[in-house]
Each structure stands twice: as structure tokens, then as C-alpha cells.
C-alpha positions as CSV (number, residue, x, y, z in Angstrom):
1,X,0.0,0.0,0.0
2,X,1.2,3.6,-0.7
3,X,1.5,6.6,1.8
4,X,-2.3,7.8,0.9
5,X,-3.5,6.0,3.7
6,X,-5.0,8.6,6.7
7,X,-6.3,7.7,9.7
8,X,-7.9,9.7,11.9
9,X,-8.4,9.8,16.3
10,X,-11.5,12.2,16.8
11,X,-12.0,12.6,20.6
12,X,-15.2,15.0,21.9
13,X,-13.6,17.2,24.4
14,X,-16.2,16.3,27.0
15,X,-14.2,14.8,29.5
16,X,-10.3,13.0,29.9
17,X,-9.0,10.6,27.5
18,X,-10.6,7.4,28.3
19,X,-8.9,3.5,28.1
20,X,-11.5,3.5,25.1
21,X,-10.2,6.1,23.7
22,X,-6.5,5.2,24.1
23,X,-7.3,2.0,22.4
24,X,-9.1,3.9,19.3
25,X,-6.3,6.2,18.9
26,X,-3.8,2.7,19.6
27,X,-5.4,1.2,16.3
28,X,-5.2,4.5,14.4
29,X,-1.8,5.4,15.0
30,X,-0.9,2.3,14.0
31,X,-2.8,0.9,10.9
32,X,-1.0,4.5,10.2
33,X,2.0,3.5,10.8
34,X,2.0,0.2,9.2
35,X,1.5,1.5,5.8
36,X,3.7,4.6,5.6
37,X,0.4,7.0,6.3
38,X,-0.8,9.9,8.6
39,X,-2.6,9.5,11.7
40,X,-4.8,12.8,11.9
41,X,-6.2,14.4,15.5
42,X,-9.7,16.1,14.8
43,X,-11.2,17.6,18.4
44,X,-15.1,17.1,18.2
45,X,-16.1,20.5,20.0
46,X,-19.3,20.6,18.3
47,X,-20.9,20.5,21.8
48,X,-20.5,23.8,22.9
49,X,-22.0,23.5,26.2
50,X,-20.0,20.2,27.5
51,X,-16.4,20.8,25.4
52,X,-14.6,22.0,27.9
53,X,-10.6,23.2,27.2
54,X,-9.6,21.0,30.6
55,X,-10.6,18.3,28.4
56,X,-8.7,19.6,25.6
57,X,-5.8,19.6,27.3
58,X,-6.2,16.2,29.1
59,X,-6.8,14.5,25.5
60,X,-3.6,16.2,24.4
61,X,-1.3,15.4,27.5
62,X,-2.9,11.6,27.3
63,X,-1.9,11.1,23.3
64,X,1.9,12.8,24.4
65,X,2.5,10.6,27.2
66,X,1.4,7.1,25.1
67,X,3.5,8.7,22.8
68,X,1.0,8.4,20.0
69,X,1.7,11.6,18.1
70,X,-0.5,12.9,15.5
71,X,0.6,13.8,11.7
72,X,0.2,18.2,11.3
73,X,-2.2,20.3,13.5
74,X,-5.0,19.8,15.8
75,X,-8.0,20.1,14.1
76,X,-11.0,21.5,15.8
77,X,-15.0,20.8,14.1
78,X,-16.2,23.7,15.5
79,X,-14.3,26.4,13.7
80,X,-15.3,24.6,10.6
81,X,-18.6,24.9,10.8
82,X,-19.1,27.9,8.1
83,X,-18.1,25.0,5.4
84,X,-20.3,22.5,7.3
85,X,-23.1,25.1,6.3
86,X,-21.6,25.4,2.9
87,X,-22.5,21.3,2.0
88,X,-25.9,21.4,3.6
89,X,-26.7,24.6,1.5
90,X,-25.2,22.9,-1.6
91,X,-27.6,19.8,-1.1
92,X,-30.6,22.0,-0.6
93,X,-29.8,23.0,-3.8
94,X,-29.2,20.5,-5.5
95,X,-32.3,18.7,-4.4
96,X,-30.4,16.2,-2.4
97,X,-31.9,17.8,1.0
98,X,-35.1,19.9,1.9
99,X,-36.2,22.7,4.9
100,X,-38.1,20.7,7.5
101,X,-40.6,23.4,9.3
102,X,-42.2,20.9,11.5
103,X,-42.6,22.4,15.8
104,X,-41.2,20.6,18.7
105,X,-44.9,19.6,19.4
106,X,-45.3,18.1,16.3
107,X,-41.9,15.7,16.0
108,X,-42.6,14.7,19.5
109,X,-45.9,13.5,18.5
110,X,-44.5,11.4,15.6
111,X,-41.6,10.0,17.8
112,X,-44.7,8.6,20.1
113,X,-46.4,7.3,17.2
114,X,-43.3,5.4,15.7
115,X,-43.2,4.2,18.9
116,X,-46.3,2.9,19.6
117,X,-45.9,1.2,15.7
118,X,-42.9,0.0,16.8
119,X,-40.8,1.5,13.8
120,X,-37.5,2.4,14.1
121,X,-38.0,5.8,11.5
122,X,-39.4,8.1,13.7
123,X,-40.0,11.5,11.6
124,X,-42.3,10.4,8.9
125,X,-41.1,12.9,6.0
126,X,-43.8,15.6,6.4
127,X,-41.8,18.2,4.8
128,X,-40.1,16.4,2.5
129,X,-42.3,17.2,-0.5
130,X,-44.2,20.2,1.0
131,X,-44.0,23.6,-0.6
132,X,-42.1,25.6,1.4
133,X,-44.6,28.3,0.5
134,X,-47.0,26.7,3.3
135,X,-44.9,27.3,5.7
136,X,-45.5,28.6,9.0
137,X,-43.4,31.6,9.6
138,X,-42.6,31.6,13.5
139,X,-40.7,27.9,13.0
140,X,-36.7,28.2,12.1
141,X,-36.6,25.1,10.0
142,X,-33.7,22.9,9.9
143,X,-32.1,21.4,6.6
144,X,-33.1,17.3,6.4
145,X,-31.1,15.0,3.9
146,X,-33.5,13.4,1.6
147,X,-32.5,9.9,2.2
148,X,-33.5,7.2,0.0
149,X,-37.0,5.3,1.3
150,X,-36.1,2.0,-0.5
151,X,-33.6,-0.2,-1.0
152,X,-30.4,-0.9,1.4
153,X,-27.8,0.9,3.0
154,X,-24.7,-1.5,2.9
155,X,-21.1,-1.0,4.8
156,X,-18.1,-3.5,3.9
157,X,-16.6,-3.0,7.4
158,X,-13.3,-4.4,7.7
159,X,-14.2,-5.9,11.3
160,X,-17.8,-6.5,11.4
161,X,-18.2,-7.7,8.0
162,X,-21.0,-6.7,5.5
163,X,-23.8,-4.7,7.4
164,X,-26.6,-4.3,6.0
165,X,-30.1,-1.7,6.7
166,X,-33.2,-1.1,5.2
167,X,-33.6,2.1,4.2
168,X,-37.3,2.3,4.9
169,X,-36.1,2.1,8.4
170,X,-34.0,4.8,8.7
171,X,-35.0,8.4,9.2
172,X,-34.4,11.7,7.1
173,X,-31.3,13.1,8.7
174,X,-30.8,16.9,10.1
175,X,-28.0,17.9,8.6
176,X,-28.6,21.6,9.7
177,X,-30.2,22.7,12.8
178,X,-33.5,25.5,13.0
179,X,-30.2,27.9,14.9
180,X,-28.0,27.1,11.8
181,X,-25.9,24.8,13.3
182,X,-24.2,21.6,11.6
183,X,-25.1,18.2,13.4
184,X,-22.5,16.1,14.3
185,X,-23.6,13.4,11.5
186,X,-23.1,16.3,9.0
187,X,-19.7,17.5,10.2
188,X,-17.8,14.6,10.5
189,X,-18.4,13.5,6.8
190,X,-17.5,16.5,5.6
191,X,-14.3,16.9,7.9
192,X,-13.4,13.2,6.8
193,X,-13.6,13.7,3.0
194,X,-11.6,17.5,3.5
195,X,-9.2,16.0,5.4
196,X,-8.6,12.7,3.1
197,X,-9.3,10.5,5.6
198,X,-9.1,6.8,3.8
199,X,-9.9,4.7,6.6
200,X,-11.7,5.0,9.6
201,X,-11.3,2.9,13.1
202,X,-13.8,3.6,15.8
203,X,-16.1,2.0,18.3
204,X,-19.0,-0.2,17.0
205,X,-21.3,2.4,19.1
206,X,-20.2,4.0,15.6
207,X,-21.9,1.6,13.7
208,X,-25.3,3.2,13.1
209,X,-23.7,6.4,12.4
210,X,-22.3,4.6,9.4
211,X,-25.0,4.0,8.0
212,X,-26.7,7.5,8.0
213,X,-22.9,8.9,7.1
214,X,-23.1,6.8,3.8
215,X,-25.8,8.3,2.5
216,X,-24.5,11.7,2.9
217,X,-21.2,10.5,1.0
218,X,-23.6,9.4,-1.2
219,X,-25.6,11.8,-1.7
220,X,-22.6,14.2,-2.1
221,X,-21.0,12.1,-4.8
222,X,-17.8,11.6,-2.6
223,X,-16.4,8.3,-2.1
224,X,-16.7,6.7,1.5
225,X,-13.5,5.7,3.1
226,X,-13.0,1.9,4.5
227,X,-14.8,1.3,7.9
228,X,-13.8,-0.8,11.0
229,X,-16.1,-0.9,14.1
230,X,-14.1,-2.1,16.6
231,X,-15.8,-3.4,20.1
232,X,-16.0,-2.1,22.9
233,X,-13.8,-2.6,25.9
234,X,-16.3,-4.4,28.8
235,X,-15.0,-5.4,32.3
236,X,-13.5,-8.2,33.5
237,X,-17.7,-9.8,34.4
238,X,-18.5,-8.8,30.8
239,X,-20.5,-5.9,31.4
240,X,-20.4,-2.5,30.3
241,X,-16.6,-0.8,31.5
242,X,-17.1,1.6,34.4
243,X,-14.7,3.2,36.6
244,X,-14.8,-0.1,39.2
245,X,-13.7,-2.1,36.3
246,X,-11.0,0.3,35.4
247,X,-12.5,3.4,32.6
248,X,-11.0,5.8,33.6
249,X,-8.9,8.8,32.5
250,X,-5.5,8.0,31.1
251,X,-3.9,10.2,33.4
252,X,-5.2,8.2,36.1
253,X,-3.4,4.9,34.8
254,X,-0.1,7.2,34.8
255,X,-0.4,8.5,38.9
256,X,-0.8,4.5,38.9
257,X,2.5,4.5,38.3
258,X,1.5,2.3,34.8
259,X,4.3,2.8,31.8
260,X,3.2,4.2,28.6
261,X,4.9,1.2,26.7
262,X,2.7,-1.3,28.6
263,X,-0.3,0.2,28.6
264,X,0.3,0.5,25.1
265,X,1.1,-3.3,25.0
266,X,-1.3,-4.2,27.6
267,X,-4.1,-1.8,24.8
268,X,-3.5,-3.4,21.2
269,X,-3.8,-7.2,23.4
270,X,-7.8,-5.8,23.7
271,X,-9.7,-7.5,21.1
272,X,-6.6,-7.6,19.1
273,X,-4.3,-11.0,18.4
274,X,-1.5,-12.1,17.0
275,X,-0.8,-15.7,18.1
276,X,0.1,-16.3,21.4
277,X,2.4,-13.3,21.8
278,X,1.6,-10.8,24.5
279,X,4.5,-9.1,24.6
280,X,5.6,-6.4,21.7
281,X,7.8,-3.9,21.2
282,X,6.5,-0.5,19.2
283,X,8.2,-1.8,15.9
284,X,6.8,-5.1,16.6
285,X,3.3,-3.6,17.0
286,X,3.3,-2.0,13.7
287,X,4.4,-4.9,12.2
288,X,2.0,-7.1,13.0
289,X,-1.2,-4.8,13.6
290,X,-4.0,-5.3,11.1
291,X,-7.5,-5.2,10.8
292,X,-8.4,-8.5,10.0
293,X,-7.3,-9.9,13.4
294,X,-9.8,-7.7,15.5
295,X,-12.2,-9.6,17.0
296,X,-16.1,-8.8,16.8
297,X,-16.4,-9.7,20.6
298,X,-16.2,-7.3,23.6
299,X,-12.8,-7.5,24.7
300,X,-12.1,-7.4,28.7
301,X,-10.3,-5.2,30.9
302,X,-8.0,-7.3,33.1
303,X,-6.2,-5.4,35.6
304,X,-4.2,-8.6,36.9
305,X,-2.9,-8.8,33.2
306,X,-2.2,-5.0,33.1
307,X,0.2,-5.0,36.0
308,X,1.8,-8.3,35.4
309,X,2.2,-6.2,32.1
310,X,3.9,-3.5,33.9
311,X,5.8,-5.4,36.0
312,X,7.7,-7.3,33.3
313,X,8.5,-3.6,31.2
314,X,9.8,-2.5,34.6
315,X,12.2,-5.3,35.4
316,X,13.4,-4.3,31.7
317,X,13.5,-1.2,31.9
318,X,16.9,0.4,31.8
319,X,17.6,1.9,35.5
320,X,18.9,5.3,34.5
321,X,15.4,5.5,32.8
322,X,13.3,4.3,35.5
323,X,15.0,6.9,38.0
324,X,13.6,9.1,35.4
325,X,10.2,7.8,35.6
326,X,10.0,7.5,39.4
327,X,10.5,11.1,39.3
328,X,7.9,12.0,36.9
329,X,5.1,9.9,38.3
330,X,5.7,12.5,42.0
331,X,3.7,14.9,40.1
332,X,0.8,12.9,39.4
333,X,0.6,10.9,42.6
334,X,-1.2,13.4,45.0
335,X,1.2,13.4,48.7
336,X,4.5,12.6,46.8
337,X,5.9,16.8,46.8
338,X,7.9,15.9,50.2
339,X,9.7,13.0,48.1
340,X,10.0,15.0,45.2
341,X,11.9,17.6,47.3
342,X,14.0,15.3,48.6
343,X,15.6,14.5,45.0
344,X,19.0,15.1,44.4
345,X,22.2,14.1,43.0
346,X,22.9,11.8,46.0
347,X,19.8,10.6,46.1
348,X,19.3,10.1,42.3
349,X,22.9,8.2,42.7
350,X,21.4,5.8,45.2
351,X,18.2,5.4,43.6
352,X,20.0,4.1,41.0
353,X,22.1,1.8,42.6
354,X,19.0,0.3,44.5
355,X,17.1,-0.1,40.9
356,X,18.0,-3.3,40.2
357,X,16.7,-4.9,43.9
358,X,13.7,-2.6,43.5
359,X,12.6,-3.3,40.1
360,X,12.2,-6.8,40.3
361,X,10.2,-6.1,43.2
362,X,7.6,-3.8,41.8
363,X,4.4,-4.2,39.7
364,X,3.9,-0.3,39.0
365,X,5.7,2.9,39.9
366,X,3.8,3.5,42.6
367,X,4.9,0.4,44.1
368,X,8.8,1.2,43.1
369,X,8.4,4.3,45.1
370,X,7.1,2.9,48.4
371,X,10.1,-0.2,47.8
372,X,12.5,3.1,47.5
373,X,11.1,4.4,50.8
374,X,13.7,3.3,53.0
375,X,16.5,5.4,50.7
376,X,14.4,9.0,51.6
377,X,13.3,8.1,55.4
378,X,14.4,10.4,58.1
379,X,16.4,9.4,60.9
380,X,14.7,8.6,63.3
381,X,12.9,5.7,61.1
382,X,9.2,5.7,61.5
383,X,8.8,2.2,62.2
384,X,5.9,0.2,60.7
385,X,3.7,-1.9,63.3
386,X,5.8,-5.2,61.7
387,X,9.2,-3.8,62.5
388,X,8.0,-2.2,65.7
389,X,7.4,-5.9,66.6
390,X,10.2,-7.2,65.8
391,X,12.9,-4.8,67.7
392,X,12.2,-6.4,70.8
393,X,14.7,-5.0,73.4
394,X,17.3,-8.7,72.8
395,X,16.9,-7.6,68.9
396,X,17.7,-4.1,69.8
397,X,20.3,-5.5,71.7
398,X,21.3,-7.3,68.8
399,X,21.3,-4.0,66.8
400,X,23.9,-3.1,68.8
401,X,26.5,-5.8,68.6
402,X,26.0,-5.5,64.9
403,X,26.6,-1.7,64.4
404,X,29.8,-2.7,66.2
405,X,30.6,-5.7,64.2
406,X,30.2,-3.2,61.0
407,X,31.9,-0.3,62.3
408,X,35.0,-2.7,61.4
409,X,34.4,-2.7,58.1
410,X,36.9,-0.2,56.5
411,X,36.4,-0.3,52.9
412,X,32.1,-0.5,52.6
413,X,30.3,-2.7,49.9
414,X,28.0,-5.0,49.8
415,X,30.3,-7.6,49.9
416,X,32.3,-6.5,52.6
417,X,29.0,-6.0,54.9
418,X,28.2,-9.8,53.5
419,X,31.7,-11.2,54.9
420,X,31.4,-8.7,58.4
421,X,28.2,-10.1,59.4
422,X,28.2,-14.0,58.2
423,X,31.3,-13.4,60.2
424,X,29.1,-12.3,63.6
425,X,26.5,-14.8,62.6
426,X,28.9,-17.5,62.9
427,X,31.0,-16.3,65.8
428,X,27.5,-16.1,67.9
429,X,25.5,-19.4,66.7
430,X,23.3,-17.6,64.6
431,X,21.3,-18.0,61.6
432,X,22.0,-15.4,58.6
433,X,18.5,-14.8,58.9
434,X,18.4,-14.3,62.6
435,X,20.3,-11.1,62.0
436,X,19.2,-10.2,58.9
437,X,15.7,-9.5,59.7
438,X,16.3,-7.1,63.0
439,X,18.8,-5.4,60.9
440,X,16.3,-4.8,58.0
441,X,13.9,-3.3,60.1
442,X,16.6,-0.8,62.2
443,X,18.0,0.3,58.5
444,X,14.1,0.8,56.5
445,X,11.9,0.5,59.5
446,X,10.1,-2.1,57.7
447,X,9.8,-6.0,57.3
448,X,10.4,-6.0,53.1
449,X,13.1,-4.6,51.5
450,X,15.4,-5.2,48.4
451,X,18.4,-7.6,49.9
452,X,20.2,-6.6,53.1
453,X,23.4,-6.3,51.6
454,X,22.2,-4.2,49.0
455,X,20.7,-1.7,51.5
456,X,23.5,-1.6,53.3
457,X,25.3,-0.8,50.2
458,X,23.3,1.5,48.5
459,X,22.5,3.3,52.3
460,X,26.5,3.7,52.8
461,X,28.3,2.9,55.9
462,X,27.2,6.6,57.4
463,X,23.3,6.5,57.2
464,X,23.9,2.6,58.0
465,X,25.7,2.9,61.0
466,X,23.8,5.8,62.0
467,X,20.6,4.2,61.4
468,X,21.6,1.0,63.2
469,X,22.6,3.7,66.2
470,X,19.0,5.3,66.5
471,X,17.7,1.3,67.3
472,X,20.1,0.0,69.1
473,X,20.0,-0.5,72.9
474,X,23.6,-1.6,74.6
């Protein structure tokens, strides 16, 4: 395929940038990518009273931090709504559309009736071959498409198959509303053909739209680009996603301490496949993505699968990186400003020597940053109820003997400490882990850490020593 193929992500700006979403924009960015294209961003701020520019901005920062950039500017529907106009005007003219004075009262009254009939067309054409000349003049009409009343209304989607409706069953559209506003229907088939969009890849909520959007490309004379209606994304008891199953704003994933690259894995897995393989890098992803492998089936948000996700793209992660990350997710995690203040070159330095016990450790970010605790704790060590337990006064005791024993140790490392206390363990009938618990809790005040050598490495023989001083009893 050559580089004419555009894709397009086309949030409303009604809220943040949901796991949906992410997963629409996923597929875009990279059927676009695949074959050498453009992905397109089009903001949907058509609804004045709900668009909101929080949301803008929240749909922007999500895209960024997936790293799922879009080809040129942002476009926004609303400021195009003068050539939205323009095509309703030009099929009023050319016959292809008609002014539809009917009253609140009145369309209300056919809705019932429908209803009652149980038809799915629910304005029954009253103005469609009225003269205009009849009408009343306090009612602003609004512009209807003239839509064919027989015959069938076929999509060739790429994921649902051929879809097929009766167009006795669908309703003549309002392109233009009685205040001279474009519809939605109207101005994203006319923002699609301007922008040469050749293939569109959104929800299967979509689908009915597809069918009244064909027949104003049809109507129009312009040719329709290649659909996909992909499914939704349902939680993990199959029913619709809300926030207990996990929809919520991307931002919220990231102060999760989730990585963009597995939630970007952990995103094309969703009613995607590719053989057995779960795990993909970027180039990978593009590689492999296409159409045909979407299933028609809700897919299921697992959030087990998510952060065992996360947990491997952190124990691969590159540690310099990760420091980078750790720091980062402090301004999304509400409570973290006393950690972040506490960054600096020393403490970068250690955080990066623990990285390798702490990532293997952790499932998110979040969970890296409360394994790092121990490297930012004040002196005196809070203790947690678990370690409080365990510094019984022979441990604290203990404490003591050992901050002794390591005071020895001239030149400090991890392996040094190692030799100093197997040493003491020996020389005193003890079990390593005897003394390797107590000391834990004296140097992080808790009952889990990364190994105890390591801590003692990465802490240095001053905070160690010092540490071990604050517990010990003589």
C-alpha cells in the first residue's frame, strides 16, 4: 500500500482521555504506521455547552505521554462549521436535502407514534415534498437530507463484516439545525472527506452512524473511506466498562505508576491478536497490527494482566530510565511533593544503585516508590507496626552488637558487609536470617526490602551505622 492512507483519532472534548479512547487512537496510530500514512487528531467540539478546554488539554497530554503523536495540527470541528453550512446549502440546492418546518410539538408526537408502531423511522417525512410556501413563519426550519426510502444501506466494514439496513427504516437526517448549526452526522463526513481521511477505526457504538454517514457521501457524490467498528472494551464480568472495572482517564493509569509502553502493549492485546504473543515492542506492534485480526467480541479489561504487564516492562527497563520515571510519576501521585523535594544528586545516585533490587520487586511505579522508601526516610525511622514488633529489646540488643561488628568494616560494599556479618552470625550461633531481619527493620523500619546487603550498600556505611545507632540498645 502507498503513503495515501489517513487515519484519523476524533475525541469529543467532554471529558479526559478514556482506556477506550487510548485504544481507538492505539489502532489508528498504528494501521497508520504500518503503511507509511498519517494519523490525523480532529477535536469534536461541536458540543459547545459540554467541550470544555480542561478536556482539551487532558486528550492532548494523554496522546503525548502514550507517545502516540499525531501527523500536522490539531484540528477542531467547530471552527469549521461555516463550510459544514456550505454542503448542507449545496444539497438543498441540489435537491439532495429539503427545509423541514415541523414544531417541537409536532416531531414529539411522531416520535410517540413510531413508537407505539414499533418503527424504528421516527419522523415520517412531512416536509419532505411540502412547498415551502406553506410554511409557518414563526418555526426556524432545519435542513433534512432526503434519504433514499427503498432499498439498502450496505457497509463493507473491515471488522464487522457486510452490514446491511433497510432504508425504509431509517429516518431523514438533520444535517442543519432551525439555529444554523451543523449536526454532528453532517460535520464529520464533511471533515473526513476535506481532510482525506481513507480509513476510519472507531467504536462499534459507531456503527449506526455509518449507515446515516453513507448516505450523505452518497448523496454528495464523494467516495466513502474503509470502515472498522471495533468493540467495545467491557470489564473483567463482561458488562459494560465503568470506573470499578478500570474506565477511567488515562492520566489516572499514569499516577498508577503504569508505563506508557505497557499500557500500550497491555491496549492493542484488547480485542486484538497475533498468536500467542503478549509481549511487543512498538516496531513489533506496527508490524504485525492489522484489521483483520480484531475480533467482533467485547474485549475485557484485566487489571491482573495490566500489572503483570507492567511489571515485566519494569524489570526491563533500563535503570537510569526508571530513576527518570520515578521522578515523573511525583507529580501525578497526590502526597509525593515531600519525596519529590528530597531528589538530588545523592539521592538520584542511590536510587539508581537500588534499581535493580527494586525493580524486580515492583508491579507499577507506585509500588517502586514505596520499595525506595527506605533510601528517603528520616532518621529517626518511623517504624511500621511489623518492625516495631520485631525490635524487641534482645533484637535491639542485637542492633547493637551488629553496628559494632560493621563499624570494622573499613572499605564498605556489599560484599564487605556480606563477609562482616556472616562473620558475627557464625562467631555467635546464629542464623543469617536471625540477624538479617532485625537489621532490615533498624535500617528501613520495615519487614520488606530489596536484599540486606544491598541496602546496606546502597545506604553507605554513614546512614547505615547511624541508622543502626537510632535502634540500638547496649
Amino acid at each position: 500500500m502507498t503513503d495515501s492512507v489517513v487515519t484519523r483519532f476524533a475525541p469529543s472534548p467532554t471529558g479526559f482521555l478514556h482506556i477506550g479512547g487510548a485504544r481507538t487512537a492505539l489502532f489508528n496510530w498504528l494501521y497508520a504506521k504500518k503503511h507509511g500514512g498519517k494519523m490525523l487528531l480532529r477535536i469534536e467540539d461541536t458540543d459547545r455547552e459540554r467541550s470544555t478546554e480542561a478536556a482539551i488539554g487532558a486528550i492532548l497530554d494523554g496522546l503525548k505521554w502514550l507517545e502516540l503523536g499525531w501527523d500536522g495540527e490539531v484540528i477542531y470541528q467547530f471552527a469549521r462549521a461555516a463550510r459544514h453550512r456550505e454542503v448542507a446549502e449545496q444539497l438543498l440546492a441540489d435537491g439532495k436535502a429539503y427545509r423541514c418546518y415541523a414544531s417541537a410539538e409536532e416531531l414529539a408526537a411522531m416520535r410517540e407514534k413510531a413508537r407505539a408502531e414499533g418503527r424504528t423511522r421516527l419522523y415520517d417525512g412531512m416536509w419532505r415534498d411540502r412547498d415551502p410556501a406553506t410554511a409557518p413563519g414563526d418555526v426556524k426550519p432545519t435542513i433534512r437530507l432526503r434519504a433514499p426510502q427503498t432499498g439498502e444501506t450496505v457497509i463493507e466494514d473491515q471488522v464487522q463484516g457486510r452490514v446491511v439496513w433497510q432504508n425504509e427504516n431509517l429516518d431523514d437526517l438533520v444535517l442543519l439545525r432551525g439555529d444554523g448549526n451543523p449536526t454532528y452526522m453532517l460535520a464529520v463526513v464533511v471533515d473526513d472527506h476535506d481532510m482525506g481521511v481513507t480509513h476510519v477505526i472507531r467504536g462499534d457504538d459507531h456503527l449506526i452512524n455509518a449507515a446515516r454517514q453513507k448516505q450523505i457521501y452518497d448523496a454528495m457524490g464523494w467516495t466513502l473511506p474503509s470502515m472498522s467498528h471495533i468493540p467495545l472494551i467491557h470489564g473483567p464480568d463482561g458488562s459494560k466498562l465503568s470506573k470499578r472495572h478500570g474506565a477511567l482517564g488515562v492520566d489516572a493509569y499514569r499516577a498508577m505508576g503504569y508505563l506508557p509502553a505497557a499500557l500500550r502493549n497491555y491496549l492493542v492485546r484488547l480485542g486484538w491478536s497475533h498468536g500467542d504473543q503478549e509481549i511487543f515492542s512498538t516496531e513489533e506492534m506496527i508490524a504485525a497490527f492489522d484489521l483483520a485480526s480484531v475480533g467482533r467480541a467485547a474485549a475485557r479489561f484485566d487489571f491482573a494482566k495490566l500489572e503483570n504487564l507492567n511489571g515485566h516492562y519494569i524489570r526491563h527497563a533500563d535503570d537510569q530510565s526508571l530513576v527518570k520515571m520515578f521522578e515523573d510519576v511525583l507529580d501525578h501521585v497526590p502526597g509525593r511533593g515531600e519525596l519529590k523535594a528530597k531528589l538530588n544528586d545523592t539521592t538520584r545516585a542511590q536510587l539508581a544503585k537500588a534499581m535493580p533490587a527494586l525493580k524486580e520487586r515492583a508491579k507499577t511505579l507506585i509500588e517502586l516508590i514505596d520499595g525506595a522508601y527506605f533510601l528517603f526516610a528520616d532518621r529517626p525511622l518511623e517504624l511500621d507496626p511489623k518492625a516495631q514488633a520485631l525490635l524487641t529489646p534482645e533484637n535491639r540488643r542485637l542492633i547493637g552488637q551488629l553496628h559494632s561488628a560493621l563499624e570494622k568494616v573499613e572499605t564498605w560494599s556489599g560484599a564487605a558487609t556480606e563477609a562482616a556479618l556472616r562473620a558475627f552470625a557464625e562467631e555467635n550461633s546464629l542464623k543469617l536470617g536471625a540477624v538479617a531481619q532485625p537489621l532490615r527493620a533498624a535500617l528501613t523500619g520495615r519487614t520488606t526490602s530489596p536484599g540486606i546487603f544491598e541496602v546496606l550498600d546502597v545506604l553507605g556505611r554513614q546512614e547505615s551505622l547511624g541508622r543502626l545507632k537510632d535502634q540500638a540498645t547496649t
